[in-house]
N, C-alpha and C positions, 0 to 999 in steps of 0.2 A: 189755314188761317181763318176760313170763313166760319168753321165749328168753334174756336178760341174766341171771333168775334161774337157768336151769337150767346157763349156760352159768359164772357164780359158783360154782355149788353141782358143777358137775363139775371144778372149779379146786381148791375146797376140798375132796374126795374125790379128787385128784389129788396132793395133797402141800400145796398152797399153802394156809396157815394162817392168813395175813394176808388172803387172799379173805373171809373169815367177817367183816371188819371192814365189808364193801359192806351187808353181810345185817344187821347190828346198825346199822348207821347210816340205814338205811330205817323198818327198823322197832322203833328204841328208844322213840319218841314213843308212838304207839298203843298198844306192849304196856305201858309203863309208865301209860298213862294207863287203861288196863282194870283194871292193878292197882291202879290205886289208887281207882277207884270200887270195886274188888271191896274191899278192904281197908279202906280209909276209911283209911289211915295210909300219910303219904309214905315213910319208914323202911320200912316193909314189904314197900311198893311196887318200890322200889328192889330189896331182898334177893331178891324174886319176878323182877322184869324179868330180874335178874343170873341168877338160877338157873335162868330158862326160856330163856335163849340157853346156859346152859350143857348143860344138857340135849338143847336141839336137835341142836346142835355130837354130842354123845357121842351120840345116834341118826340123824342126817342120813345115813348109808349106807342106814337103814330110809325114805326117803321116797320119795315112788313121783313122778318127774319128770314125771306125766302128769295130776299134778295141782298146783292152786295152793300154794303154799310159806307164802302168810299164814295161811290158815287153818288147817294144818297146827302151823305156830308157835304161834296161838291156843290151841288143843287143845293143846296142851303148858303153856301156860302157864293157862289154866283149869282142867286138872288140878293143877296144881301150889299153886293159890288155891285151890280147894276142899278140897285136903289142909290148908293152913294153915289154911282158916278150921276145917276138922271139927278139929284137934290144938288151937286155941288156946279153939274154944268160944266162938269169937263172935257175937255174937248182938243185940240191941236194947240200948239204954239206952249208946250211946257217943256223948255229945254232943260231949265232947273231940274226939274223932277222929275226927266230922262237921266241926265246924268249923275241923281242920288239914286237913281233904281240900278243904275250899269252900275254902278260902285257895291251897292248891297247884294247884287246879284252875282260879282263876280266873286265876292267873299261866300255868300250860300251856295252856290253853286261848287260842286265836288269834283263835277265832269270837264276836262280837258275837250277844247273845243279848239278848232284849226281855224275855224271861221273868225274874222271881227265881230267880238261881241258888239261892240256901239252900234257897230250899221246895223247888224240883225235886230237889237234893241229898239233904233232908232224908228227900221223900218216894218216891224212890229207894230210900234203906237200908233203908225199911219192908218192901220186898219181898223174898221171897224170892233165895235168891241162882238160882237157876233163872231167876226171872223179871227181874232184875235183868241176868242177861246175854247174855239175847235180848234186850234192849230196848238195851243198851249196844251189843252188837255190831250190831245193825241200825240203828240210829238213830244214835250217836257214829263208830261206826266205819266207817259206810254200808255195809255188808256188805248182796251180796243175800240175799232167804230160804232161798235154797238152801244157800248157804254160811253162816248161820246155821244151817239144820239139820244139815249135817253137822259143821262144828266141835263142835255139840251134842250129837252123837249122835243127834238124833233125827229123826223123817221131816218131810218139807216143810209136811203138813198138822199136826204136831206144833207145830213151829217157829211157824207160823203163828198156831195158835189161844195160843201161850202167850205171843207179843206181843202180842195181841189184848185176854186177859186182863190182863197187866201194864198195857197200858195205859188199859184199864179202869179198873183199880184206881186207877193214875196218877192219871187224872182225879177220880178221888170223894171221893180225898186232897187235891189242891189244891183242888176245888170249895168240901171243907168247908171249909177254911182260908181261902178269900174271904168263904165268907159266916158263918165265927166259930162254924161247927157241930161238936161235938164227939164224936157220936156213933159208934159203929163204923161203918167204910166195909163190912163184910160182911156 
């Protein structure tokens, strides 16, 4: 996939403009669906998917063909959702737009899941958006850790320990929520 990709992406640095529709129809699913756990609002999601393949498009002469192309696009578009969320100030107390992300997530989503999605949802938002997307991109989007750190910017044992702790946290959050306890998980 990675020879197809580069051999696309020197088609689309070549002139051919319609090549860039191979590179959006691979990975419209995943980046939209990052956005929209990042975001919690399908509208958002959307404006962000759109504006992270427009961004790549206007920097794709800057990608270095020696490496993966997803997590590349990723990094673009996680900057791009952290600039939204720091401009718009969001933060806790949006049930609204918990509960239109678990409706649009349960429609995109493919995978059969035993768990309650709401709670895993709910107790998803609660985390940092840091911790929130080491656990997305490693777990939702099966990314290795490697490629979670670097998408991240951060080093392997970075990467590592801050999945480790989300999902720490993960669990202390759904624990209390089985057994009806409501005390701080920290």
């Amino acid at each position: 996939m990675e020879n197809s990709e580069n051999n696309v992406i020197t088609d689309i640095l070549g002139g051919n403009k319609e090549a860039y529709a191979v590179l959006i129809e691979r990975y419209q699913r995943p980046l939209f669906n990052l956005m929209l756990r990042t975001s919690l609002n399908s509208e958002d999601a959307l404006d962000l998917t759109q504006e992270t393949f427009v961004r790549a498009y206007e920097k794709l002469d800057r990608f270095n063909p020696s490496n993966r192309f997803f997590p590349w696009l990723y990094t673009i578009g996680l900057n791009l959702a952290r600039d939204f969320l720091r401009k718009k100030r969001i933060r806790e107390s949006r049930t609204d737009e918990i509960r239109e992300a678990q409706e649009s997530l349960s429609l995109a989503s493919a995978e059969p899941n035993n768990l309650d999605l709401d709670h895993i949802q709910e107790a998803l938002a609660t985390l940092s958006l840091e911790s929130r997307e080491a656990v997305i991109l490693r777990f939702h989007e099966d990314m290795p850790v490697k490629d979670v750190a670097k998408t991240l910017g951060i080093s392997i044992s970075g990467a590592k320990m801050r999945i480790h702790r989300a999902l720490l946290k993960l669990r202390r959050i759904l624990d209390e929520r089985e057994t009806g306890s409501t005390h701080d998980p920290q």
